[in-house]
N, C-alpha and C positions, 0 to 999 in steps of 0.2 A: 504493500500500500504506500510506504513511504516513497520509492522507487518510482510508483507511478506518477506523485504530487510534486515529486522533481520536475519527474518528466514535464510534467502539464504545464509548470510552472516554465519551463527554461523555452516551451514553444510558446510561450506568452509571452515572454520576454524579447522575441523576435517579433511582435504587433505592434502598432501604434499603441497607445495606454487606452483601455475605455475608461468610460465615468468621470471623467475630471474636469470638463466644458461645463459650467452650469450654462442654463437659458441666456442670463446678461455676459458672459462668457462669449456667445456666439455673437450676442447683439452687437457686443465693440470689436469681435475681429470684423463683423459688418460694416460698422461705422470706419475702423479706421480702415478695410480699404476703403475706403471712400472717401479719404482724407478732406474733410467738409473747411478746414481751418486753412488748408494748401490748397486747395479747392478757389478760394477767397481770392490770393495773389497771385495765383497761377492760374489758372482756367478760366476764370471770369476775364481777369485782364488779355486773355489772347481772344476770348469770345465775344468782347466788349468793341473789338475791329471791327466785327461783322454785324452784329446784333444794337451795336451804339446803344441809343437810349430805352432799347426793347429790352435789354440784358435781363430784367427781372421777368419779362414775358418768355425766354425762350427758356430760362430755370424753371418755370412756372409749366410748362407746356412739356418737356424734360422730367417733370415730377410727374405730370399724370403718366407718361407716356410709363414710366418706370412702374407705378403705380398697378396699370393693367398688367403690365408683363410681369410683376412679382406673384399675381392670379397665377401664373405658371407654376413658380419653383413653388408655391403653396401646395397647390395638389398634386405635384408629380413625387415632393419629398414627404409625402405622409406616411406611403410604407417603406420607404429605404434611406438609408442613413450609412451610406458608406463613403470610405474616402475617396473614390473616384469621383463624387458631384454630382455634375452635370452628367460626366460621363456613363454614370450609374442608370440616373433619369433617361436618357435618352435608348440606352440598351434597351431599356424595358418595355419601348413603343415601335421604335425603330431596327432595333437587332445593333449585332454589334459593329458593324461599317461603318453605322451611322457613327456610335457609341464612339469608336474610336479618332472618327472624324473631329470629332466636337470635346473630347479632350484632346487634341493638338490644340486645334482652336482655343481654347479656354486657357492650354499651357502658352499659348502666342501673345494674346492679348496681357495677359497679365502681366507677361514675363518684360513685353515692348512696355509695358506703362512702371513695371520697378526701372526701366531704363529712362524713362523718358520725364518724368517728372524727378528723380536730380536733375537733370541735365538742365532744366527751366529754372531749377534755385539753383543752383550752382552755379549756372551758364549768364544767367537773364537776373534773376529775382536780387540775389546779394552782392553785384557787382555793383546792378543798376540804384540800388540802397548804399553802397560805400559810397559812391561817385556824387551821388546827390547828395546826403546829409553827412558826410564824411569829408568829401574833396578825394578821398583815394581810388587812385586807379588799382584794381587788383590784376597781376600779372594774368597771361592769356592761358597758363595752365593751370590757373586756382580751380578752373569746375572738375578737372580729369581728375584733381587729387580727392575734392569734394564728392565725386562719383565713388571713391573708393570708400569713402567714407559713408554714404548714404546705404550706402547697399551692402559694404563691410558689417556695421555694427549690427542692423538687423540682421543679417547672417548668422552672425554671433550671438545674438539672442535665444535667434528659431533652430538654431542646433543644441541648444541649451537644454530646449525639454518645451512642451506645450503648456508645464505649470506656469512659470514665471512670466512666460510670452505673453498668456491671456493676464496675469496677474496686470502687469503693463498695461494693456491695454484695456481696461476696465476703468480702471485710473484716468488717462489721458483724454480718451472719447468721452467719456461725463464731461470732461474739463471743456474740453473743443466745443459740444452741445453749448453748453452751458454760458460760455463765453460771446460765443455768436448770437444768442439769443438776445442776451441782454444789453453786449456791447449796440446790437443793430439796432435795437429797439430805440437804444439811448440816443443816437445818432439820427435816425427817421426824424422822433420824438424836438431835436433840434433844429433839423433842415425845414429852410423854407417850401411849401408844399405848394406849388399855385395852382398846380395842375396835377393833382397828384394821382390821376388813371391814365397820365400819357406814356409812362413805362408800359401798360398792358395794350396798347395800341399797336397793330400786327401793321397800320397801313404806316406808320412812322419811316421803316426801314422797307416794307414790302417781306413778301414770303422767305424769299431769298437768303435777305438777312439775318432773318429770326430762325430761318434751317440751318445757317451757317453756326451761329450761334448757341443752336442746339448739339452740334458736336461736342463742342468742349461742355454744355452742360450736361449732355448726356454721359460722355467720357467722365462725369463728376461721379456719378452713379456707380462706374463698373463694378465696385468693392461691391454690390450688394448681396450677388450669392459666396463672396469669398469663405462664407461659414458653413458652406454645405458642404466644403471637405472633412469637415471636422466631423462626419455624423457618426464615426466608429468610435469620437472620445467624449462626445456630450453623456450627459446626465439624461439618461430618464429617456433612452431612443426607442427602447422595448417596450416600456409602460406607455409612453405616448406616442406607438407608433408612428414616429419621425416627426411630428406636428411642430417639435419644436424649432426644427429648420425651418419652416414656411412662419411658426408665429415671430421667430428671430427677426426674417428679411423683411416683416410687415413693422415691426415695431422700430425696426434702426434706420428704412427708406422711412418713416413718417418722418423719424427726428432730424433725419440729415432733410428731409424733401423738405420742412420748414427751414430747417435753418438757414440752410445755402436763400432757398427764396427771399426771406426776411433780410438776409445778406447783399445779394443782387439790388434789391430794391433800394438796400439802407445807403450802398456804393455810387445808384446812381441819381439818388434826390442829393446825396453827400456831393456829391463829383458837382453837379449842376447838370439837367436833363442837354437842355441846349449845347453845353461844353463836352458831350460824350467822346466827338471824334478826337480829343488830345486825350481819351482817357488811357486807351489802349499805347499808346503814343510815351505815356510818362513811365520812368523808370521804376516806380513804384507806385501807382496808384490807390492801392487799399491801404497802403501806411499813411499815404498821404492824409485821405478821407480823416480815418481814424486819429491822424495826429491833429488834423482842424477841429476835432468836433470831442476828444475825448485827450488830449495832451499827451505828452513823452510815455505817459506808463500807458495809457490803452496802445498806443503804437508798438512800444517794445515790445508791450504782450502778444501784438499780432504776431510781431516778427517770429518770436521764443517761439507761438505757438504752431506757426508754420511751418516752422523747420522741422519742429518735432515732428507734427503733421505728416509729413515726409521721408521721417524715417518710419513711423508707424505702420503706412502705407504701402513701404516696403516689408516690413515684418508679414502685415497681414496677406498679402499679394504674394512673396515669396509661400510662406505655408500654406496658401490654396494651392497656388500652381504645383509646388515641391509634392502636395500631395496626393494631385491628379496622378500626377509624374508616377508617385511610388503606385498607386492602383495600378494602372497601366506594366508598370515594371511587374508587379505580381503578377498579371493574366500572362506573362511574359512576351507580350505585343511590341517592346522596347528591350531594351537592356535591363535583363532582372539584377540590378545589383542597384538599381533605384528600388525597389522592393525590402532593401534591408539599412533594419534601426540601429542607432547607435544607443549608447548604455542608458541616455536620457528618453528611451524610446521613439526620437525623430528621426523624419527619414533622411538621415545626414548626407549621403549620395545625391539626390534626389534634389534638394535644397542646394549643394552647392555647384550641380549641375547648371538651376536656373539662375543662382546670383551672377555666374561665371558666364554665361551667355548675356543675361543683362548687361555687363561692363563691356564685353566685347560689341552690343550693339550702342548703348551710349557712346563707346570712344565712337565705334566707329563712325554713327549720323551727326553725331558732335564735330568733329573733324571736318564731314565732309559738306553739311551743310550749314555748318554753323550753329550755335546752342540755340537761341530762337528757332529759327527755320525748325531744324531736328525736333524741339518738341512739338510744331506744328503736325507736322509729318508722322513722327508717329503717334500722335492724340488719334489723328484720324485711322491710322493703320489699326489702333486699339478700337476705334468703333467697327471696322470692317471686320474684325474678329469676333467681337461683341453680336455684331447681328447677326452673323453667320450659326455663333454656335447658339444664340437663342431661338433664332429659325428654326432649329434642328430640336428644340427643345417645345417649342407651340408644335411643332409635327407632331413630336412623340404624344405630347397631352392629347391631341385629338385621336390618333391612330390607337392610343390606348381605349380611349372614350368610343371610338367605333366601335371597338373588340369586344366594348366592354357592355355593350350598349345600352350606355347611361343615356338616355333622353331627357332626364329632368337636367341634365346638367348643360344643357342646349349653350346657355349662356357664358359660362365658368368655361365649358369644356371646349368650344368652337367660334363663338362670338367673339372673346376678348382675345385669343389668340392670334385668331384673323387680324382684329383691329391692331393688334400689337406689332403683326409682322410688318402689314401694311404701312405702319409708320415710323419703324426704323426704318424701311427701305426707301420709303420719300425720303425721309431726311438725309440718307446715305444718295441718292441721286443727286437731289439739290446742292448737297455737299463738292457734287464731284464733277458735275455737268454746266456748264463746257470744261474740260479737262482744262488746267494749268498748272503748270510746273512753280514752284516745286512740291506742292500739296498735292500734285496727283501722284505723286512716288507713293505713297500711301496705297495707294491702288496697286501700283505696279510689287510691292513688297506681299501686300494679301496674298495676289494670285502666287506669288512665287513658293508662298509655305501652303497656301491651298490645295494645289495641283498637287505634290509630291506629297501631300498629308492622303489626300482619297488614293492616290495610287496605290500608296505604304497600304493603306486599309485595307484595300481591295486585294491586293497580291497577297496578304500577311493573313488572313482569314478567308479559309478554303468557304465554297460552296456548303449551304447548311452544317457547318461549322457553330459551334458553341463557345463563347467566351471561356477558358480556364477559369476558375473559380466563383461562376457565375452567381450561386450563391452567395457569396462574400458580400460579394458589393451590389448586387442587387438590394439586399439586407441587409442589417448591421453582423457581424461577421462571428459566430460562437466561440463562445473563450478559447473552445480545443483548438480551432484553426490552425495548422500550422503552413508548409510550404507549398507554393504555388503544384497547381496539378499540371503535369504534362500535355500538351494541345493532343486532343483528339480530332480526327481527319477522318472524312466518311471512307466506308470502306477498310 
């Protein structure tokens, strides 16, 4: 008997940990990817080019849009809570082609957005704040070192162990919430208002603009399912048949879908409606706001809280991706040696696979298109990925819903799906049509990891072929679990 509680014990020990996620646990790996504070200096100010004085209308429109398609990872995560995610979800309507498709997808975006937001503070955000309120020029290699450092320390964290990680981020995300709420409010509450519904006026900029605009607010969003990798270490996945991933992404898109809003808004009655077009234009624009209307400590605070913002972003984004990565490595569809944890039970492999590709595409679109340009380019590369694998995720909800033949769920199960695909992909046209350089590289970088992602699928997964450990990650995964099962091939 003892022999065998070894045993049990030491293939446990090779899993992800379960039970140590509480509910608010998943809410702030939510929130912080979705970094709502970096969000503020980063994303608004490169959205605020396009969207001008709409910027709270296209955050606004960006929250519903988000809003329906969270209707998705609601009912697809009620009964599965594995570390694969999305990729989990999508198996179970679509089969596994699909499944595999859409974790690449899932592992691209994320991995292009821990690259791409240093690259905007590092590159853009703290130079253009030394130069202005400083007088100092920072040398032209401060972002690459700052890149190392962004995506270094969360590395260092998410190999750590999942305790301390969430510990962190439970802390932080209350903070960020909390700060944006009040600061905005305080600042609204101050600004002259003369016209205070011309922010929600679509004919201000026209469609165009407000779709433009909606990239980076939608790109504010992406963190929203980053807590569904974690369904094999939350609390209570068994007793509450996964609900608690789907009540996580409604509860953390509410907090961040006000705050960012109240944010956009408070940035551009603060800015001046009329004065938008230098808003995008100023080196620092949300410090700025904030230091007219709330003095040196509301501004520093933005700063502090931004940066951290940032590395959070990366912590939470590195352990989604890191642990689609390792599911995938277990069905053994990749290299299985992302499949194995280190003593803190992370998937160490797996994590330092995606920090280590993120640096190499930061130097690289840093280098080559400049820090600006690069985080344009890839914001958008992040929403081409984002659509793609939620596409594949409103398919699965319905093709299950077909199967299943739920009619009363007409609405939940077909309606909002539709409407949801429907309007990532307008905004992704609008986005993109008539092509111009260098924001169409965006485009041209998708198709490049797209193509060879359905290929890999399609070659790597025979004819009626069954995922290796299908059970696992369709479900949350039995204590005995131990080593991936060898692919069975018909015939």
């Amino acid at each position: 008997m003892r022999s065998e509680a070894v045993t049990t014990e030491g293939r446990r020990s090779k899993q992800l940990e379960p039970g140590v996620v509480s509910l608010w646990g998943l809410v702030s790996q939510s929130i912080a990817g979705m970094a709502p504070t970096c969000d503020v200096v980063a994303f608004m100010t490169a959205g605020a080019a396009f969207a001008l004085v709409a910027l709270p209308l296209s955050y606004l429109l960006a929250f519903g849009l988000m809003f329906i398609e969270v209707n998705t990872l609601y009912h697809l995560s009620k009964h599965r809570g594995g570390a694969g995610g999305y990729y989990s979800y999508v198996s179970a309507g679509l089969g596994p082609r699909a499944a595999l498709v859409t974790a690449l997808m899932v592992i691209f975006y994320q991995l292009v957005s821990v690259a791409g937001v240093p690259v905007y503070v590092a590159g853009v955000f703290l130079p253009g704040l030394a130069k202005a309120y400083l007088g100092v020029s920072l040398p032209g290699w401060f972002w690459m070192v700052m890149v190392l450092v962004f995506i270094g320390v969360p590395w260092g964290l998410s190999v750590a162990g999942i305790r301390p990680t969430v510990r962190t981020l439970v802390f932080t995300s209350s903070l960020e919430i909390v700060f944006l709420i009040v600061a905005s409010s305080i600042i609204i509450g101050r600004s002259p208002l003369h016209t205070p519904l011309h922010p929600f006026d679509m004919a201000a900029v026209g469609v165009k603009g407000v779709a433009l605009g909606m990239i980076f607010a939608i790109t504010s969003f992406i963190g929203i399912g980053s807590h569904a990798p974690l369904g094999e270490e939350a609390k209570g996945v068994r007793t509450q048949q996964g609900r608690l991933i789907g009540k996580a992404a409604i509860l953390s898109l509410t907090m961040v879908g006000v705050a960012l809003t109240i944010s956009a808004y408070a940035l551009t009655v603060g800015w001046g409606q009329s004065a938008m077009a230098a808003f995008a234009k100023s080196p620092a624009p949300g410090v700025e706001v904030f230091l007219r209307y709330l003095g040196p400590v509301g501004a520093v605070a933005l700063v502090v809280l931004a940066v951290n913002s940032a590395l959070m972003d990366d912590v939470a984004l590195l352990n989604s991706s890191a642990r689609v990565l390792y599911a995938v490595g277990r069905d053994q569809l990749l290299q299985t040696s992302f499949s194995v944890v280190n003593g803190r039970r992370a998937p160490a492999a797996a994590l330092s696979a995606v920090a280590a590709l993120a640096i190499a595409v930061a130097f690289g679109f840093g280098l080559w298109l400049g820090p600006s340009n690069a985080f344009n380019v890839l914001t958008t590369a992040v929403l081409f990925g984002l659509v793609t694998a939620h596409t594949l995720m409103n398919l699965s909800l319905m093709r299950i819903s077909y199967r299943e033949r739920r009619a009363v769920q007409v609405l939940f199960h077909l309606v909002l799906p539709v409407v949801a695909m429907g309007l990532f992909w307008v905004v992704l046209y609008e986005s993109i049509v008539p092509f111009t350089f260098p924001l169409a590289w965006a485009a041209v970088v998708w198709v490049v990891v797209l193509v060879p992602s359905v290929a890999w699928s399609w070659w790597s997964i025979g004819h009626g072929r069954v995922l290796p450990g299908r059970d696992r990650h369709l479900g949350t995964p039995p204590p005995e679990a131990t080593t991936p099962v060898a692919p069975t091939l018909p015939g």
